[in-house]
N, C-alpha and C positions, 0 to 999 in steps of 0.2 A: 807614632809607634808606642808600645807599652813600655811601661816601665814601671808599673805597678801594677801586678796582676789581680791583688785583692780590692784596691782599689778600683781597676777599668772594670770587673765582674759585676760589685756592686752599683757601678754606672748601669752597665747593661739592666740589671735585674730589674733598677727601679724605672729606666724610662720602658722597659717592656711589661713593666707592673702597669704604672702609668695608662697604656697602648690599650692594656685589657679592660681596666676602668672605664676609659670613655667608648669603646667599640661592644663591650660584651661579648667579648671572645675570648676563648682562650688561645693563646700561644704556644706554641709547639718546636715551631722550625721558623727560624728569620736569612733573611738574603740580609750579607755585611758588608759593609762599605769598608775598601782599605785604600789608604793613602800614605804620603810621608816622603822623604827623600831619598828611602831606597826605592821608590816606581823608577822604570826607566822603560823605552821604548825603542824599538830597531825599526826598520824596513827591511821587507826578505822577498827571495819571489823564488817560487818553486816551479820546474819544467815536468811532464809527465807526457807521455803517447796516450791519444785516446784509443781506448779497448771496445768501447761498445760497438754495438750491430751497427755495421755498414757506416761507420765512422763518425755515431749520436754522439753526442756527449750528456752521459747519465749521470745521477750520482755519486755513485763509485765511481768518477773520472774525479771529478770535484772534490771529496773526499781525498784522495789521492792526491791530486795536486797540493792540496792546503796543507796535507800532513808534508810533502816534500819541502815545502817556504818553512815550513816551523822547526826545519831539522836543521838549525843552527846552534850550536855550540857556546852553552853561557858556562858561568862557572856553575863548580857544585854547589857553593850554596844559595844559590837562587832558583828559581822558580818560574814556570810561565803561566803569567795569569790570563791571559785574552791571545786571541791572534784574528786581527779583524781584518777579513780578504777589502781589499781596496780598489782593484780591479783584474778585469780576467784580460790576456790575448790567446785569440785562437789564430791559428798560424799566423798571419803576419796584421790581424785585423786586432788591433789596440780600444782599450776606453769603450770593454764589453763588462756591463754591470751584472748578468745573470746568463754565463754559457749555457744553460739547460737545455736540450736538445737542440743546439746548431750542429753543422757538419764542420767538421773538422780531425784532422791529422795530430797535430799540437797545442796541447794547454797549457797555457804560462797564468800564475795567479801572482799578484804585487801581492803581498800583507802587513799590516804593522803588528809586531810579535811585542807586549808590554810582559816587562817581565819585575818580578819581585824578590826582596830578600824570603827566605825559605823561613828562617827563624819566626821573621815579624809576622809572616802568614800564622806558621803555627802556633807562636805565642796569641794572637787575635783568636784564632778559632777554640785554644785552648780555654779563656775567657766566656766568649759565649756556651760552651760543654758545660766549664763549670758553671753557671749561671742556672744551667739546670734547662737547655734548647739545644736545637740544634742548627748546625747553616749549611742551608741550600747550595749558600754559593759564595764565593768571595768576587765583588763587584767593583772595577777602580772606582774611586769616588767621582772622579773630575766626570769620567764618562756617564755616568749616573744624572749628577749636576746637569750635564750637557742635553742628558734625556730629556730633561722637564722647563730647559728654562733656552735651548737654544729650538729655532724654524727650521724645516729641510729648506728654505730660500737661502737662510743665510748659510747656512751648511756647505751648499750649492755653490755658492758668489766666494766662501770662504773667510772665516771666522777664526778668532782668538776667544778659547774660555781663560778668563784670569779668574781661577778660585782662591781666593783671598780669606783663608783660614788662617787658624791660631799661630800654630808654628810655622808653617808652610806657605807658599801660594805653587799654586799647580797648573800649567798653561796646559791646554789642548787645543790644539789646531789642528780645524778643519778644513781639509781643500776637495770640491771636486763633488762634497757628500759624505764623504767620510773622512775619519783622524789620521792626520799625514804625521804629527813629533806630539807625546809627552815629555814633559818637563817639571822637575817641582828645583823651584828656589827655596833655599834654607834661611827664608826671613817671610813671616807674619803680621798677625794683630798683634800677638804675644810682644814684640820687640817693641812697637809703638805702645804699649800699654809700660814696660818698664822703662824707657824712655821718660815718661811722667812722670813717673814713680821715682826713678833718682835723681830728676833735675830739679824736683818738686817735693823730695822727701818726707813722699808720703807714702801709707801702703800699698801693694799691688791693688789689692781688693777694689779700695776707695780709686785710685788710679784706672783702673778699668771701669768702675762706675762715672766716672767724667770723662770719658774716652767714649762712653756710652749717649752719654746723657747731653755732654756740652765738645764735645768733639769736634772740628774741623778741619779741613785741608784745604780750601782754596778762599785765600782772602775774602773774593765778592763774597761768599755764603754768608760772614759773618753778621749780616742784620736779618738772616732768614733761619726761620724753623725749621725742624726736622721735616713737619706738614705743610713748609711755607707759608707759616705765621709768620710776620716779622716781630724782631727783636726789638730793643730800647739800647741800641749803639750796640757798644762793648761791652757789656752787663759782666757781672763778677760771679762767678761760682764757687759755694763756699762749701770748702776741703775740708772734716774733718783732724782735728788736731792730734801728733802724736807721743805717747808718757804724757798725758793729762794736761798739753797744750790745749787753748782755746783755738776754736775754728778760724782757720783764715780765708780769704778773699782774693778769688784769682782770676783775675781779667780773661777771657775769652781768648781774646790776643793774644796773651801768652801761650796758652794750646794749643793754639795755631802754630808759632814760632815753633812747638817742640812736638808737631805731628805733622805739618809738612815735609818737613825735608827728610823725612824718613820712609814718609810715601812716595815721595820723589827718586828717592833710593830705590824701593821696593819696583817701583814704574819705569825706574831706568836699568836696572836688570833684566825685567821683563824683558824691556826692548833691544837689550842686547841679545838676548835667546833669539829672541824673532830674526835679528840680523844674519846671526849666525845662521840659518836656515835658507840663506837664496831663493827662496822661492820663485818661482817661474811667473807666477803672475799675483796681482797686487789682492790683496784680501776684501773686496767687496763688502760682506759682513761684516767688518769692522771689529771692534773688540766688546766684547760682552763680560760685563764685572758680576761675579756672586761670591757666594758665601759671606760670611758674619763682617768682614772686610769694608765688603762695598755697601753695608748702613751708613757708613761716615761719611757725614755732609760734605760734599764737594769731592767725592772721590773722581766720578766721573768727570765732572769738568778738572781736575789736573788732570787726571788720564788722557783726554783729548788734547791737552796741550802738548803733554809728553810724546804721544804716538804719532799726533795729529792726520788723525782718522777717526771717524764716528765711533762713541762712544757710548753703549746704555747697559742698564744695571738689571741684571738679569732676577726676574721673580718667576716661581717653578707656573705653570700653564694651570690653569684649572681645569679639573680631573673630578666635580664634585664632590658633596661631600661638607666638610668644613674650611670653606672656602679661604676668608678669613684670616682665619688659626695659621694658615700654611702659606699664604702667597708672602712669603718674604725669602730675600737669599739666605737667609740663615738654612732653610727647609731644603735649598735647591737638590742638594745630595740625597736627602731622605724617601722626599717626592720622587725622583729619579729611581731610588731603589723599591719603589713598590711598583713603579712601572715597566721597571727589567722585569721584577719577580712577577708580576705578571704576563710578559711579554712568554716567559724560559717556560713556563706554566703554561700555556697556551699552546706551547711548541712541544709537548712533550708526548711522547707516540709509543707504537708498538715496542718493545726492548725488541734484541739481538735475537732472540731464540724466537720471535714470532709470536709471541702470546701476548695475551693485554695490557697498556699502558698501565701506570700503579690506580692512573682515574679510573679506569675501567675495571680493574681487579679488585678495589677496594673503595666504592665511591663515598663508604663515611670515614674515610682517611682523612688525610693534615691536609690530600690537595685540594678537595673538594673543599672543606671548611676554608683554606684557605683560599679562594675561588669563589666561594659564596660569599665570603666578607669584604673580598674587594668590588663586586659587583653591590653589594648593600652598601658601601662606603661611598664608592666613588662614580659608579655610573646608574 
């Protein structure tokens, strides 16, 4: 969430400085990732008669239905940001993925309706305005994440994203193909980075720099590298000193003792969400860890012990480009958001009144350039 609007601005400006440096574009309008612990998600299902000739089902049935599932009742100050159909029934015929022209009497549509604080939305978009852009779209992050770094197999079989950011971790669960519950837990990287910091009083900065650098969670890792180089045992990592202390020496071991049990924390949360949910059948896909989180060595192997279900660390799909640069979880969400905003781009058609798309009225506009740079980028 923001909390400093001059601050999160000047975030924005320079990593979209950044963006233009290395692509040679210029920026105009960005698709924005929102997240935090006000997302929340429902399940809704709306019922509608189909109207069309001789009992088709068109898209004005479809339309109609979806907008009926989404006429549920939040407070005023929230907001809905997605409503993703899950599945159709047409009269009594269940686990229909695309009613588009079957016959049919009755359209029932399942949805999950993710909804957001109203503020946090506008204070984020107010951020990118000033910054001197404009947005496309407000994108959850998790589902973003999940674009670039989760398989329609696992999607299918059914999957856990545990995005493992700063402040937050964000679960999305997939059943069936599509997102059945969001979830964000109010504990992060953030908590295991101060964690360090006061039991080791030292400062955040430096604390996050060996959180980084010499970090661990699961005992065995501790003779293995980040690249699976091995270590020389327990090797010592030396913390700068602070009010003009000289550096000290701090056992690996000890980082461990004071980042485990916090992941374990953060892992058994999770797993209580998951409980909370009954699911009708058992998650195939297993759980899939991203975001800046799941760097830290042995995340995965506690995760397995904790869920005890297959466990791997989600890096965003190559999409060409600067390969590289981007396959790490830290990107999953970013990657994710240029694949939506290509995806919405793609989809985007004649307006209401019948006359031509903005690509088609104005093809040296922001969509085309932005359409040409993701073609020159990435395919």
């Amino acid at each position: 969430m923001v909390v400093n609007i001059e601050a999160t601005l000047r975030s924005v400006a320079a990593a979209i400085d950044a963006a233009e440096m290395m692509s040679g574009s210029e920026v105009k309008t960005v698709w924005t990732g929102i997240g935090g612990s006000h997302i929340d998600g429902i399940n809704s299902r709306g019922v509608v008669a189909v109207t069309g000739k001789g009992r088709e089902i068109g898209p004005s049935d479809i339309a109609r239905v979806l907008e009926a599932a989404r006429a549920v009742v939040i407070p005023m100050d929230r907001q809905i940001l997605e409503v993703i159909p899950q599945s159709y029934i047409v009269d009594d015929q269940k686990g229909i993925r695309d009613p588009l022209d079957m016959m049919g009497v009755r359209l029932e549509a399942e949805v999950h309706i993710i909804t957001c604080s109203g503020t946090s939305a506008q204070n984020l978009v107010k951020c990118v305005n000033r910054a001197g852009y404009e947005v496309n779209d407000l994108v959850l992050q998790s589902l973003a994440a999940g674009r670039s770094v989760l398989t329609e197999e696992e999607k299918e079989l059914g999957v856990v994203l545990v995005d493992l950011g700063g402040g937050t971790t964000e679960l999305l669960v997939y059943t069936e193909g599509t997102p059945y519950s969001i979830t964000t837990i109010p504990a992060g990287g953030e908590q295991v980075t101060r964690d360090i910091s006061i039991i080791k009083g030292i400062s955040f900065e430096n604390a996050e720099k060996i959180k980084i650098e010499a970090g661990c969670c699961w005992k065995t890792m501790l003779g293995t590298g980040a690249a699976g180089s091995p270590l020389e045992g327990d090797d010592d990592v030396i913390v700068p000193g602070v009010g003009g202390r000289p550096p000290m020496p701090i056992p690996r071991s000890q980082i461990l003792t004071i980042i485990q049990p916090r992941m374990e924390e953060i892992f058994g949360m999770v797993k209580d969400e998951l409980d909370r949910l009954n699911l009708s059948r058992p998650l195939g896909g297993g759980i899939v860890l991203t975001g800046g989180g799941a760097q830290l060595l042995g995340a995965a192997e506690l995760a397995n012990q904790i869920f005890k279900m297959p466990v791997r660390v989600g890096t965003p799909l190559s999409v060409g480009g600067l390969v590289e640069e981007y396959r790490s979880p830290v990107y999953a969400a970013a990657v994710g958001l240029v694949l939506e905003g290509n995806d919405r781009e793609g989809k985007a058609g004649p307006d209401r009144s019948g006359g031509p798309s903005p690509r088609e009225s104005a093809p040296d506009g922001i969509h085309k350039k932005f359409w040409n740079w993701i073609k020159g980028e990435f395919f």
